[in-house]
N, C-alpha and C positions, 0 to 999 in steps of 0.2 A: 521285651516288647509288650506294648498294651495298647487294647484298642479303648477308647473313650466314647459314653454314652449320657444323653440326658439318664435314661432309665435302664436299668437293666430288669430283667425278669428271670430269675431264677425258678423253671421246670415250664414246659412249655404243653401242659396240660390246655384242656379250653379255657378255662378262666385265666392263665396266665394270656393266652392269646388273644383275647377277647379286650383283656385289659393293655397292651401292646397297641391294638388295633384301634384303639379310641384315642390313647395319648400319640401314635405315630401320627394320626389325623387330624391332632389339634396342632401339630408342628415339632411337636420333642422329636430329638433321637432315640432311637429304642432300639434295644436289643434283647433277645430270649436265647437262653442256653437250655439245652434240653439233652438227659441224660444218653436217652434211645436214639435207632437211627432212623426216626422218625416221629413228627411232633402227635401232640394228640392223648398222652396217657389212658387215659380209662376210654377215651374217644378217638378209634383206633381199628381200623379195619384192615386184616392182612390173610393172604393166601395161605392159609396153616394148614392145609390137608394136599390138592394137588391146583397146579396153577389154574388159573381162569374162574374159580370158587371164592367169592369174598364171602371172610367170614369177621365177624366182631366180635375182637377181642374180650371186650366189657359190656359196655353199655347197649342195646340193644334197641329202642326207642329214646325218644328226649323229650317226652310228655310235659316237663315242667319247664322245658323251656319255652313251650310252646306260647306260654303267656309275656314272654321277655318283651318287653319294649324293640328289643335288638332286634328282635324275629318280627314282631306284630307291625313294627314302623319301616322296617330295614333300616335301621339308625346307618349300619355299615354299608350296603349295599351290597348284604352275601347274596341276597335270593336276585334283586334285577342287572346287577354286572356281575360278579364270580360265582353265577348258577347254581346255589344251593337251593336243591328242590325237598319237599316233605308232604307225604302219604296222611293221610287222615282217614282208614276205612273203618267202616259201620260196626263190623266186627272186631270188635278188641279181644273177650276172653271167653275162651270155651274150658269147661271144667267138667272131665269125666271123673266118677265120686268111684269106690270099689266093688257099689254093687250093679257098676254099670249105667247108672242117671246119669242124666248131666244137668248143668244150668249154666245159660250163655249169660255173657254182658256185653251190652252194643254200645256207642257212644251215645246212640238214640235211648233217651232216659225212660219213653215211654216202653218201648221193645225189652229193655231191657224190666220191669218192673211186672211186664207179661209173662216172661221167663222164671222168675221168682213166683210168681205165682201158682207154677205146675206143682211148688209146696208148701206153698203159702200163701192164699189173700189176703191174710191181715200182714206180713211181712213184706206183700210186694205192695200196699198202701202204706207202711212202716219208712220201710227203701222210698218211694215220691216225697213223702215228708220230709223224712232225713233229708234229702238231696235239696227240696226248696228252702228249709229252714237256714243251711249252710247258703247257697247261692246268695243271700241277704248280705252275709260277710266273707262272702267270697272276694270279689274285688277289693275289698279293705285288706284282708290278709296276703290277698295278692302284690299288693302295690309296697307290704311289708318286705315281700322279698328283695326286692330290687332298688332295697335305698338302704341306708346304712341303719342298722337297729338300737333303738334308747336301750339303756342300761336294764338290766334286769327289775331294778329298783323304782325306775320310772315309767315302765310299762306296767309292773305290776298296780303304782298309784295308777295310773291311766284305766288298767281294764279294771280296778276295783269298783271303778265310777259307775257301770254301767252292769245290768241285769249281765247281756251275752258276755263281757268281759269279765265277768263275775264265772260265767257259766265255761266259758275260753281256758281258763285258770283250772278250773276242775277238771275238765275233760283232759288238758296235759297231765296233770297229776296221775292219771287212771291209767288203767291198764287196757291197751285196744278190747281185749274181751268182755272187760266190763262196762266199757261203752256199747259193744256191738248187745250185749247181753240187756241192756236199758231199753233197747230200741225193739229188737227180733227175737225171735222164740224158735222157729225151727234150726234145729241143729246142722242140716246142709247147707241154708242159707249162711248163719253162722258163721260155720266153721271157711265159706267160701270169702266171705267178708274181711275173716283174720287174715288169712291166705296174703288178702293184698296189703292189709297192713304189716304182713310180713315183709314185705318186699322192702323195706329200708332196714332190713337185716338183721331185724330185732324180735323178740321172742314176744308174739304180741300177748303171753298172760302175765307178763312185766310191768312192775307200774311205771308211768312215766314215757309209755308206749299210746298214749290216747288221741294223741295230733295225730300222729300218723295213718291213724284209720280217718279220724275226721277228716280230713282234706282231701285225699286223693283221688277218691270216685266218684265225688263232684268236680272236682279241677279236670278230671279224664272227662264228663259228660260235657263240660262246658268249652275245653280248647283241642281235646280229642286226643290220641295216642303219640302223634309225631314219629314217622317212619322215615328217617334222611333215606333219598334217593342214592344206592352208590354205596352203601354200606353209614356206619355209624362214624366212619375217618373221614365225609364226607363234609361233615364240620367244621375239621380241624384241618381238615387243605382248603374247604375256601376260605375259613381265617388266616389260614397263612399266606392265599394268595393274595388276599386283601393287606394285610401287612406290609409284603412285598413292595405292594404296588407304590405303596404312599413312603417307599423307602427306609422301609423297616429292617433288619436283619435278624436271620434266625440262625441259630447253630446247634446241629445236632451231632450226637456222640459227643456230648460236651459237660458230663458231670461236674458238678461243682462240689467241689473239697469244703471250703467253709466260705463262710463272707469276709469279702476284704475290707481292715480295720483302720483306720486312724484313731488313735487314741482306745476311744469309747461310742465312735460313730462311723456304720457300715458305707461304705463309697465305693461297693462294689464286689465281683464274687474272684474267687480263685478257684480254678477248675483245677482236676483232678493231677493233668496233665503239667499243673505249675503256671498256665500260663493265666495274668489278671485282667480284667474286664473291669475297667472303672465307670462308675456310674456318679457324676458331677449331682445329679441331685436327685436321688433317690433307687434303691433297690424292692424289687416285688418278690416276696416268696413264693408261690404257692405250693411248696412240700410240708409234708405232714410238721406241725410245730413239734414234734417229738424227734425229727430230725435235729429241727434248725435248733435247738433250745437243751441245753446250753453249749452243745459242741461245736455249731458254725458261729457261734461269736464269742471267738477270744475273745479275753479280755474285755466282755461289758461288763455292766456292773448292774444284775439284773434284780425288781425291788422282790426286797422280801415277800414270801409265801409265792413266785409266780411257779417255781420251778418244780417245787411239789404239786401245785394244780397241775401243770401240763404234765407233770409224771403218771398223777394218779385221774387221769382220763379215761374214762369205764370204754372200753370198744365195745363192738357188739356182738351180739349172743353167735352169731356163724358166719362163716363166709363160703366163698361163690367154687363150686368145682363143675368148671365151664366144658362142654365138648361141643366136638366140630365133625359135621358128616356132609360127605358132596355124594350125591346119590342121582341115581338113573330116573327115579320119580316119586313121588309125596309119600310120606308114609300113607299108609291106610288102616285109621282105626276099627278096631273089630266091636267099638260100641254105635257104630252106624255113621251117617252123613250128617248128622247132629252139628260136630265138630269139625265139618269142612268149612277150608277157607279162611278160617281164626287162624290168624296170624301168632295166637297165643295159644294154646293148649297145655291144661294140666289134669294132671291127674292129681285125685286128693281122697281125703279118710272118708266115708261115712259117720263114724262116730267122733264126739267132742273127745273122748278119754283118751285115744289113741295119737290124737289131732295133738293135743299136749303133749303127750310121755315121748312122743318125738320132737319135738322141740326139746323138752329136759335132756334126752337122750345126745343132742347136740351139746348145749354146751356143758357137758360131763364128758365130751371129747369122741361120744359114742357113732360114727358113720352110720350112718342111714339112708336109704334110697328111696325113703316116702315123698321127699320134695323135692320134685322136678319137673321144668316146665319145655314144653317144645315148642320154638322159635323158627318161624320160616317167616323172614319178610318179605319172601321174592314171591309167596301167594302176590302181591301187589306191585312189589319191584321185583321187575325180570332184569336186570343189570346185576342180581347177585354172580347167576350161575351161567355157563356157556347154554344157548339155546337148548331146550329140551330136558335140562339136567335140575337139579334143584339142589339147594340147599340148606340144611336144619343145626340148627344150635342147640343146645341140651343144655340147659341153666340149674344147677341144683345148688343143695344148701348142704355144707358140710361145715363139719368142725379146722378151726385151722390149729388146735393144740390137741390131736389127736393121740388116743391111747400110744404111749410110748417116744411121742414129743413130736414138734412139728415135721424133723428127718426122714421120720419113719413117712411120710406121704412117698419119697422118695422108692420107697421098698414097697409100698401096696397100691398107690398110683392105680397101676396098669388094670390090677386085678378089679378095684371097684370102677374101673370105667368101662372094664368091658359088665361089670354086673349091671351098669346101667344100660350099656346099651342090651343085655339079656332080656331085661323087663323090655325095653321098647318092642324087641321082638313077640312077648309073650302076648303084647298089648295090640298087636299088628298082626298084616297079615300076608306080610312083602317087605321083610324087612332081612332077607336072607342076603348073604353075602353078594350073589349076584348083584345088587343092586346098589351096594356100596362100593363105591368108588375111591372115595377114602376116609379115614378116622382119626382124630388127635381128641388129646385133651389135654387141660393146664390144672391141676394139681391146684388147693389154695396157696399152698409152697412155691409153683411154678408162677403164678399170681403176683406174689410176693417180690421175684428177683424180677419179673418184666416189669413191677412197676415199684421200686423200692420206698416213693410215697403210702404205698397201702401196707404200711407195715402191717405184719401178722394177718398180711392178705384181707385185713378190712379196707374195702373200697370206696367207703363213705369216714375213712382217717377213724373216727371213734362215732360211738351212739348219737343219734338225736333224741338222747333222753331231756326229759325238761330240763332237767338245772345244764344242759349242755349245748342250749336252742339259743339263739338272740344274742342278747347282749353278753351271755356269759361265755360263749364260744369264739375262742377256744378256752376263754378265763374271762371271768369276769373285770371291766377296765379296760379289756384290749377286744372288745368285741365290735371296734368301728374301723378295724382293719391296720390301725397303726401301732404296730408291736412295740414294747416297753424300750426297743433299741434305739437311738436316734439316727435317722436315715433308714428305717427298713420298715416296712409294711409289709403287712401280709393280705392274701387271697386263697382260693383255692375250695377244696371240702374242709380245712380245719376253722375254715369261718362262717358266719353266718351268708344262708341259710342252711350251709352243711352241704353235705355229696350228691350226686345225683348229675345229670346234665343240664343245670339252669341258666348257667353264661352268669348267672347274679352277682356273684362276687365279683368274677374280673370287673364288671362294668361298674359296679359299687365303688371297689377298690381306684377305678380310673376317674369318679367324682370326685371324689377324697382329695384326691390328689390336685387334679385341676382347678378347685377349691381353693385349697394352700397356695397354688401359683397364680391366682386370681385370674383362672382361665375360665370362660363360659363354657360349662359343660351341654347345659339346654340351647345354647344357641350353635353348638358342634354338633349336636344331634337332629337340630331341626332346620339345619344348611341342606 
């Protein structure tokens, strides 16, 4: 037996749903098979410590999707009929340094450039520049996201034409530090800076790491943090309820074995279980292409050099070893009131040398407890935790090819999560048993098998190094989302614009498509 569909969707991540949810709306049949028993991947909230505590899995804010069309227009109608709500507070990041200073960032540009100033007035006039000079080409690179990207080769003609795209070109080239180092001089400031262009999982003294700082704390000043009301899965069920409605189907606990073939062109997936899911005109991937390529498609006949490119896909310098705490009440830092109410909290180096030799120390496999951030979004959503109670996430950075292989997490897990939770105590001042209610953590190992997409527990599939951004992602030629197979397409983090929660591919992927079937994509969105 087989069920029959216009589209299938193989992983029901948000971009696969996103991209379901545009083509169920335009009139296709759709269907999403999705490994877990429950959709959502990296976007994914579930009770891991004790019932009534929502805690998130992955993703933690959706800051970059804040700018989506999908969100900004309700192209779907998740926010005015399947009530997806989103937080936007003042407060986004508090940073206590080791000798106990801090420096906040607010979404308010000016507050925030007040703050930098307690160690620099020529860096918190540095920081306003910075931030205006970008906002010029903010909306142009924004509007990059969420359309399909020119080839590497005709972008690069395109930005050679112009001074900033001249300057665009460079700054990817560089290493986040040696941009941050062009602009800023004091080393707290600095070092706070790399911080967040760490946060796409990349070792910002790496060349090829320089977009990643340039964008992001102007894209945070200008559309804000994005806090989903409900947890981070909050997304991914009203996409599905929106699916539903327009007579979509989804199927979970539905791994798919490879793509079902005819000939030399995919027509649908075959799940683990034997049983096949035909898709009459066309299948969407969004799992890692290091899956799908070359083991879910028998029998194509893929062109020369793709399969070495997708082999030798640089991932990134560390990944994520997440904990989960439901507690009696907030922690309390012992560096003051500073850092109350920041929905974000970290702690970081005073010195640059230090700030590096951990990072190095990561990816040489080396564990370390220097970078960790603490997560409370119920400061502003009280729907995390049961009245009274609260609940804190713990996001750090770990190696996923750890001395002695990736197994060994299996066997030392335990010990470096309670070492982190040690520091938090050392750092607090009520952080005693009493007051915890319960504890979990996922391993980047434990990462890996709940999301078999993020192999080797990278969550963003591999780097947004330059040569891995645009057009050339996942390979160069197949970076407009329509893979070398005939009838299969891809979306997801292995395309452009990459990981993170931006809905841009699904919705990318769903023009593409509507395109080829000479369906108004702009006039479905603007019904």
């Amino acid at each position: 037996m087989s069920e029959t569909f216009d589209i299938v969707v193989a992983g029901g991540g948000h971009n696969g749903l996103v991209a379901a949810c545009y083509l169920q709306k335009a009139g296709l049949k759709v269907c999403v098979v999705e490994k877990n028993d429950k959709v959502g991947g990296g976007v994914m909230t579930r009770e891991l410590t004790v019932p009534g505590f929502k805690h998130d899995v992955c993703s933690v804010a959706h800051t970059l999707l804040q700018a989506n069309p999908l969100l900004r227009n309700d192209e779907l109608e998740l926010k005015s009929k399947f009530g997806l709500k989103y937080i936007n507070p003042d407060k986004m990041t508090a940073i206590f340094y080791d000798d106990g200073t801090t420096l906040e960032f607010y979404t308010d540009l000016e507050r925030t450039c007040q703050a930098i100033a307690k160690f620099s007035a020529k860096d918190a006039e540095a920081y306003r520049r910075f931030n205006h000079q970008v906002f010029q080409n903010l909306d142009m690179m924004v509007m990059g996201m969420f359309h399909s990207p020119p080839s590497a080769s005709t972008q690069a003609v395109m930005m050679e034409q112009s001074a900033v795209g001249q300057d665009l070109m460079r700054t990817q080239a560089m290493s986040a530090w040696d941009v941050i180092c062009e602009w800023f001089e004091n080393d707290k400031v600095k070092i706070a800076l790399a911080r967040y262009a760490s946060e796409a999982m990349m070792n910002p003294f790496n060349n090829g790491t320089g977009f990643g700082f340039y964008i992001i704390l102007p894209f945070m000043h200008r559309y804000g943090v994005g806090i989903p009301v409900g947890g981070s899965g909050a997304f991914a069920d009203a996409l599905r309820t929106c699916l539903e409605s327009h007579g979509g189907v989804v199927r979970t606990s539905a791994p798919v074995k490879q793509m079902r073939m005819q000939g030399s062109k995919v027509t649908g997936v075959v799940l683990e279980s034997g049983e096949e899911i035909v898709a009459t005109r066309a299948v969407i991937s969004t799992m890692h292409v290091k899956q799908v390529f070359p083991d879910m498609v028998p029998g194509a006949s893929l062109p020369e050099g793709f399969e070495p490119r997708i082999r030798g896909l640089k991932h990134n310098s560390f990944q994520p070893f997440n904990l989960h705490l439901a507690l009696h009440e907030a922690p309390q830092y012992k560096v003051g009131p500073a850092v109350d109410d920041f929905f974000w909290v970290e702690r970081s180096h005073s010195n640059w040398e230090d700030f590096a030799r951990a990072f190095s120390d990561l990816e040489f496999g080396i564990p370390r407890r220097d970078f960790i951030a603490y997560v409370m979004q119920d400061v502003y959503d009280k729907t995390r935790a049961p009245d009274g109670k609260r609940v804190l996430n713990m996001y750090a950075f770990a190696p996923y090819n750890v001395k002695g292989g990736p197994q060994k997490w299996d066997e030392i897990g335990k010990e470096v999560a309670h070492g982190f939770l040690d520091d938090l105590r050392k750092l607090t001042t009520n952080m005693s048993d009493d007051n915890i209610i319960g504890f979990s953590w996922m391993t980047p190992l434990d990462i890996e098998r709940h999301n078999n997409a993020m192999i080797g527990a990278d969550i963003l599939h591999f780097g947004s190094y330059n040569w891995q951004i645009g057009g050339n992602r996942p390979a160069p030629g197949y970076g407009q989302y329509k893979s070398p197979v005939d009838g299969l397409y891809m979306a997801g983090a292995s395309t452009h614009p990459g990981g993170g929660v931006t809905a841009s591919s699904g919705r990318n992927v769903a023009r593409v498509l509507m395109e080829e079937f000479n369906m108004d994509f702009d006039k479905l969105v603007d019904a």
